[in-house]
PABA-996200 format. One record per residue (C-alpha): residue in three letters; x, z, y. Coordinates in steps of 0.05 Angstrom, whole numbers, plus 5000, padded with zeros to 4 digits. Last residue first. Layout:
N
ALAXZY ...
//
This chain:
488
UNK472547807048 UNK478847686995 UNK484047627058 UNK480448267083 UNK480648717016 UNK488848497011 UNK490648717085 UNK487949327060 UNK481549637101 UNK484150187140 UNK478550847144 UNK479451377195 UNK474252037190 UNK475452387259 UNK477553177251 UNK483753057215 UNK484952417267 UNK484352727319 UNK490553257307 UNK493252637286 UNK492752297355 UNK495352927385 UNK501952987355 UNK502952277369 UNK501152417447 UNK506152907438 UNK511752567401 UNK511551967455 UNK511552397508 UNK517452777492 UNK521752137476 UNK519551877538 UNK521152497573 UNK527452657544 UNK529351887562 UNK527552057631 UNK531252617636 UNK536652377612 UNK536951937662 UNK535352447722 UNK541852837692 UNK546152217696 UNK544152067767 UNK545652907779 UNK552752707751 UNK553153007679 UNK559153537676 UNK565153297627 UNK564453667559 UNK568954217540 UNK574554067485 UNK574454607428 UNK581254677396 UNK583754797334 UNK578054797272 UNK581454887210 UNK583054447149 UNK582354337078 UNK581453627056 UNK581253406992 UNK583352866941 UNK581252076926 UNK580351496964 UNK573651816999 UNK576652487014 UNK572953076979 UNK571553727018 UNK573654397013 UNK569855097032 UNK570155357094 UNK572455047161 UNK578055617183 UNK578755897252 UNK574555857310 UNK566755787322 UNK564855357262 UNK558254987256 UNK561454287287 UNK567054397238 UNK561454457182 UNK558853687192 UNK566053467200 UNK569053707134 UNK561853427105 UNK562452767142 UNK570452707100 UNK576052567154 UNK576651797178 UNK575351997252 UNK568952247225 UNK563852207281 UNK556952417301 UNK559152907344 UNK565652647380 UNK572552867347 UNK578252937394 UNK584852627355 UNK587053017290 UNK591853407275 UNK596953377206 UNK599053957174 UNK603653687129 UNK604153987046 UNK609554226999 UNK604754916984 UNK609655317020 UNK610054997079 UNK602654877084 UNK601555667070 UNK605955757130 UNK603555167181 UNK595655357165 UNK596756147179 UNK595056707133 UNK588457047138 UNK586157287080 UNK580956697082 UNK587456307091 UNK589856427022 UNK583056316990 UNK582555617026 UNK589555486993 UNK587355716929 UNK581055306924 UNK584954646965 UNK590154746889 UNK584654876843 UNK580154196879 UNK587953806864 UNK588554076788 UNK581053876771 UNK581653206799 UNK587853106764 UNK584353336696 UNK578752966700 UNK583252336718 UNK587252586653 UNK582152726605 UNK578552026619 UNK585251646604 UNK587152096543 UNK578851966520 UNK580851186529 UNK586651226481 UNK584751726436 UNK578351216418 UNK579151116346 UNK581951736332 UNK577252086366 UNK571451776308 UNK566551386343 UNK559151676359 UNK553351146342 UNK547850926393 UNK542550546358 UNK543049816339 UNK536049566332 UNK534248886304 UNK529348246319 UNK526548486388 UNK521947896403 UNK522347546475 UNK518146996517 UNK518746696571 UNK517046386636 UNK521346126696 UNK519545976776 UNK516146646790 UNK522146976832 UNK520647606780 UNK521247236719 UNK513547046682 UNK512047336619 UNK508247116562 UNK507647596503 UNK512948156487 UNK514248116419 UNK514348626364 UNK519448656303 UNK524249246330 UNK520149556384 UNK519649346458 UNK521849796521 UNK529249516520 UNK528348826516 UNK522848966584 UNK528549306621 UNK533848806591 UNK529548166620 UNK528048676689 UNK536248626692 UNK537047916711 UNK530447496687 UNK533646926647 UNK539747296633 UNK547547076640 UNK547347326710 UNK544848036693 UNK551248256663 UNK549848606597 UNK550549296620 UNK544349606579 UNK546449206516 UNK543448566482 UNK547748366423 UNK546247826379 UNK542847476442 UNK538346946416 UNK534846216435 UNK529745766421 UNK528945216448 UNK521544886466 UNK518044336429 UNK511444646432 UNK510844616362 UNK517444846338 UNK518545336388 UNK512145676384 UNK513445646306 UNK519646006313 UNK516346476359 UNK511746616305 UNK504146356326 UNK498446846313 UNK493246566348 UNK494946966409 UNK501846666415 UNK498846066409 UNK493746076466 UNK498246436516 UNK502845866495 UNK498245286510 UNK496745656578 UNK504145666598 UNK503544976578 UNK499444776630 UNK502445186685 UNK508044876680 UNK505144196686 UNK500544416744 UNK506544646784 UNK508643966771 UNK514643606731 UNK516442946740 UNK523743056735 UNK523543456666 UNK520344016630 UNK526444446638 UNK527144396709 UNK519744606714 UNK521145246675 UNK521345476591 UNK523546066564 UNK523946196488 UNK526446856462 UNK530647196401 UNK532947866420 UNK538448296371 UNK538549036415 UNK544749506427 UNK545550266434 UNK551850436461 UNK557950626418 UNK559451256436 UNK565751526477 UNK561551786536 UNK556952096488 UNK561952406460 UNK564152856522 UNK564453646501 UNK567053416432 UNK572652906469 UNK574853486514 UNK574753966457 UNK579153526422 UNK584253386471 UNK585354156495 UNK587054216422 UNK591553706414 UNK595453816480 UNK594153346535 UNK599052786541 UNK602252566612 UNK601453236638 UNK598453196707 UNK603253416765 UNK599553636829 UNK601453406908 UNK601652656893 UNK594752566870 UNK592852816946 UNK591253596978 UNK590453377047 UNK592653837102 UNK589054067162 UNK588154167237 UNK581154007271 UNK580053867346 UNK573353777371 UNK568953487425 UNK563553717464 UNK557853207486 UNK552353507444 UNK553354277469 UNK553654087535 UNK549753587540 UNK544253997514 UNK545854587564 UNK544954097623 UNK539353727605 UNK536054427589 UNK537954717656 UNK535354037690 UNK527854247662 UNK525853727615 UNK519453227631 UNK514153317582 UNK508953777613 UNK503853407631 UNK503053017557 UNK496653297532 UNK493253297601 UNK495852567620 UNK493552307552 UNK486052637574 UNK485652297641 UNK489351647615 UNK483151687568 UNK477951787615 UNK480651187659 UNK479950727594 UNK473150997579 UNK470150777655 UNK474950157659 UNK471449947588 UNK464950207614 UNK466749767681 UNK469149127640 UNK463249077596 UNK457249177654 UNK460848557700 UNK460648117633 UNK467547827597 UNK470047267570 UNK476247357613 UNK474346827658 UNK468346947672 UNK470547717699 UNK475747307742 UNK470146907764 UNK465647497781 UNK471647917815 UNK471847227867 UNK465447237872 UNK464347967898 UNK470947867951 UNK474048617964 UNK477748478027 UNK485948278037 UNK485247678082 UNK486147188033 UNK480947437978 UNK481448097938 UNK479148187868 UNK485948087833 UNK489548487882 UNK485249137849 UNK483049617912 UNK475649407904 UNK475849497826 UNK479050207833 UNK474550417895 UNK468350257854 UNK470450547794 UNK471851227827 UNK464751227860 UNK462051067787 UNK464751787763 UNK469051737710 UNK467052277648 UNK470952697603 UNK466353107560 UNK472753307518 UNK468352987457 UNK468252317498 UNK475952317508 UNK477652457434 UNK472451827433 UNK477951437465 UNK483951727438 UNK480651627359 UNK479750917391 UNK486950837416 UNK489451137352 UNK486850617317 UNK487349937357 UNK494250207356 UNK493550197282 UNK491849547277 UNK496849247324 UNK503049477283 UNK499249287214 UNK498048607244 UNK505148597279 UNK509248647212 UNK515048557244 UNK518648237185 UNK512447707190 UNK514347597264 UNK521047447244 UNK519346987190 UNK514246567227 UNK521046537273 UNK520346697348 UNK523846087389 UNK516845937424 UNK519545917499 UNK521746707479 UNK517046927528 UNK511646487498 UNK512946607415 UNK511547347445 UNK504947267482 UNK502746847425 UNK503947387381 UNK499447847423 UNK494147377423 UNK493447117351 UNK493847937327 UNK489048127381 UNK484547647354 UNK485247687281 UNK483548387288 UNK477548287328 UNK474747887271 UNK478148347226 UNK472748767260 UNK474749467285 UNK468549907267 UNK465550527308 UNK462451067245 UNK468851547263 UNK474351047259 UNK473050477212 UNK478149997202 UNK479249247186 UNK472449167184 UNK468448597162 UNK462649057125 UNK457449467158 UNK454849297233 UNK460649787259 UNK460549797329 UNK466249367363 UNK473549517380 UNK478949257427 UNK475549107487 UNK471649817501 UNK479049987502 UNK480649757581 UNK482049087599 UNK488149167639 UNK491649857616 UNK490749707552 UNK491548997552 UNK500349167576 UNK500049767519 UNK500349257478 UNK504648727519 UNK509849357522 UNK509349357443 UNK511348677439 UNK515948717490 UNK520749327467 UNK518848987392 UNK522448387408 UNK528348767451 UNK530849017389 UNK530249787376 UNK527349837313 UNK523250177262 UNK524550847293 UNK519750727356 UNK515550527310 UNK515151137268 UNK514651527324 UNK509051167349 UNK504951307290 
//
């Protein structure tokens, strides 16, 4: 769970959101966050204890508050809804029950002695002269709605499952040696040498011979076919057709009154006619029929396209829900191959970019060959008309405007040639060796302790995860959909 938050984004909403989380946590303890299970209401059920939406709705109403407030309320409804902060909130409510009775199972228990000192010690309980003040801790207890027996079993579980995170997660900091060696490895850089293999490096004849011709166009007729091709009649109908005064209610009226002749039996000529709507036809409906000039975009081709010749579709409704219709298949046009004479000219084109992509991969093949046997970069290069060019230090992670593949492998290779070739993005191939491997610059012990820390976190985070599904195959976890609680 946390790992797939901490991969679905790294904006400083989220860095507070989820710090205000683990923020009541740490301050009023789990026993706050979930309830018993009487029976229904739940959001989820972890192990027989039930998370009310009640609760839920709560947390939810608190946490975003906490946000619109730090951002002096400048937090979209939108932005919050991207977040999805019910389903974010919910499953921490999850994980930190399964951590919570995880805790319980260990036979992890918080002695009342330690309780004591903890609430005596806490600034929030301590009057001007720095003692423990009894009222003082009852107010504050008032004031968070809660009673002096809730807040120490929820400090009691709360401490027991720090105890038992702490255990799972002890060892998570990285030895120096590993910072070190890591670095190492991820901060080098590389040099690469190669040649691109480019239209201009091959001849293409400018007409294939007859033969070759024909058995590219047999091994390729599909590509020359005529495509298959539908005749659609429809009617459609929205509030902008129905006039200024239309309603919702309007439109939905006689969406109704078509339902109810379209299931008595009504033509769509007749459901025109009577209903006073246009109809309308596409002689030729085709797979690539731009989507603009249709009353649904592509789904109206997707639904053309699974009906049979003669049936209709019934009422449908386009997928931003502001225009219905309806569609009949009239005629089928299946595919149909054309003779080569009648498309020579666009099979010549086709054989010829096939043909100079062909010639430039033969021509990288060879050289690659040639170097495998190993003669040098400059002297095939010179022979084969090409420039060895070099390229700047290469990071990991970057291209430098080479292919990622070419890259990818020249981080693999040791010395000497990158195997295999690799397409350039405009068109060609790269072939290429690796040159030069440029050391990276020693981490300052400051830069050491922060990676460190971010190992750590990262570390952490992955255990503890580990460890909350571990819990959860043993612990029986049901989430209500967000659908089931709107409906209870």
């Amino acid at each position: 769970m946390l790992q797939s938050m901490r991969g679905f984004t790294g904006g400083i909403i989220l860095k507070i959101f989820m710090g205000l989380i683990v923020l009541s946590f740490v301050v009023w303890g789990i026993g706050d966050f979930v309830q018993t299970s009487g029976g229904g209401n739940n959001a989820a059920t972890v192990g027989g204890v039930g998370i009310s939406n009640a609760r839920l709705a709560e947390e939810v109403r608190r946490q975003t508050a906490h946000i619109r407030q730090m951002f002096g309320g400048q937090v979209p409804d939108e932005m919050m809804k991207a977040m999805n902060v019910e389903s974010m909130i919910l499953k921490q409510m999850v994980q930190e029950e399964l951590l919570k009775q995880g805790a319980e199972n260990a036979g992890l228990r918080v002695d009342d002695s330690v309780i004591t000192k903890l609430i005596a010690g806490n600034p929030a309980f301590r009057d001007k002269d720095g003692k423990f003040d009894r009222e003082r801790f009852k107010q504050t207890l008032w004031n968070m709605g809660q009673d002096e027996a809730g807040y120490i079993e929820g400090l009691k579980q709360n401490i027991a499952v720090m105890f038992l995170v702490q255990a799972i997660t002890a060892d998570s900091t990285a030895p120096k040696m590993k910072v070190s060696i890591l670095h190492a490895i991820d901060g080098q850089k590389r040099v690469a040498e190669y040649v691109e293999i480019l239209p201009s490096n091959v001849n293409v004849p400018e007409q294939p011979e007859p033969a070759a011709l024909a058995a590219f166009y047999d091994a390729h007729k599909k590509d020359f076919a005529l495509p298959e091709s539908r005749k659609v009649s429809y009617v459609t109908f929205s509030k902008q057709d129905l006039g200024k005064d239309a309603t919702a209610e309007t439109l939905y009226a006689l969406a109704n009154k078509v339902e109810d002749a379209l299931a008595g039996g009504a033509s769509m000529e007749e459901l025109a006619k009577n209903l006073n709507l246009k109809l309308k036809q596409i002689e030729k409906l085709e797979m690539l029929t731009p989507a603009k000039d249709l009353p649904d975009g592509e789904a109206f081709v997707q639904k053309a396209f699974g009906i049979e010749q003669g049936n209709e579709s019934g009422l449908l409704l386009s997928q931003d829900q502001a225009t219905y219709y309806v569609m009949r298949v009239d005629a089928i046009v299946p595919m149909a191959e054309q003779p080569l004479a009648k498309v020579q000219e666009k099979v010549v084109a086709t054989w010829k970019a096939a043909e100079l992509e062909r010639l430039m991969k033969d021509k990288a093949e060879k050289i690659v060959q040639r170097l495998s046997k190993g003669e040098k970069l400059a002297a095939v290069s010179t022979a084969e008309g090409l420039n060895v060019q070099r390229s700047n230090p290469i990071s990991r992670g970057k291209t430098e405007s080479l292919p990622e593949e070419f890259v990818q492998q020249l981080f693999q290779a040791s010395k000497g040639l990158v195997k295999g070739v690799y397409p350039l993005e405009a068109g060609g191939f790269v072939v290429g060796e690796l040159a030069s491997v440029i050391p990276a610059t020693p981490l300052t012990e400051k830069e050491i302790a922060t990676q460190q820390e971010l190992m750590r976190e990262g570390v952490f985070e992955d255990l503890l995860a580990q460890y909350t599904l571990y819990l959860q195959q043993k612990t029986p976890v049901k989430i209500t959909t967000r659908a089931t609680r709107e409906a209870e």
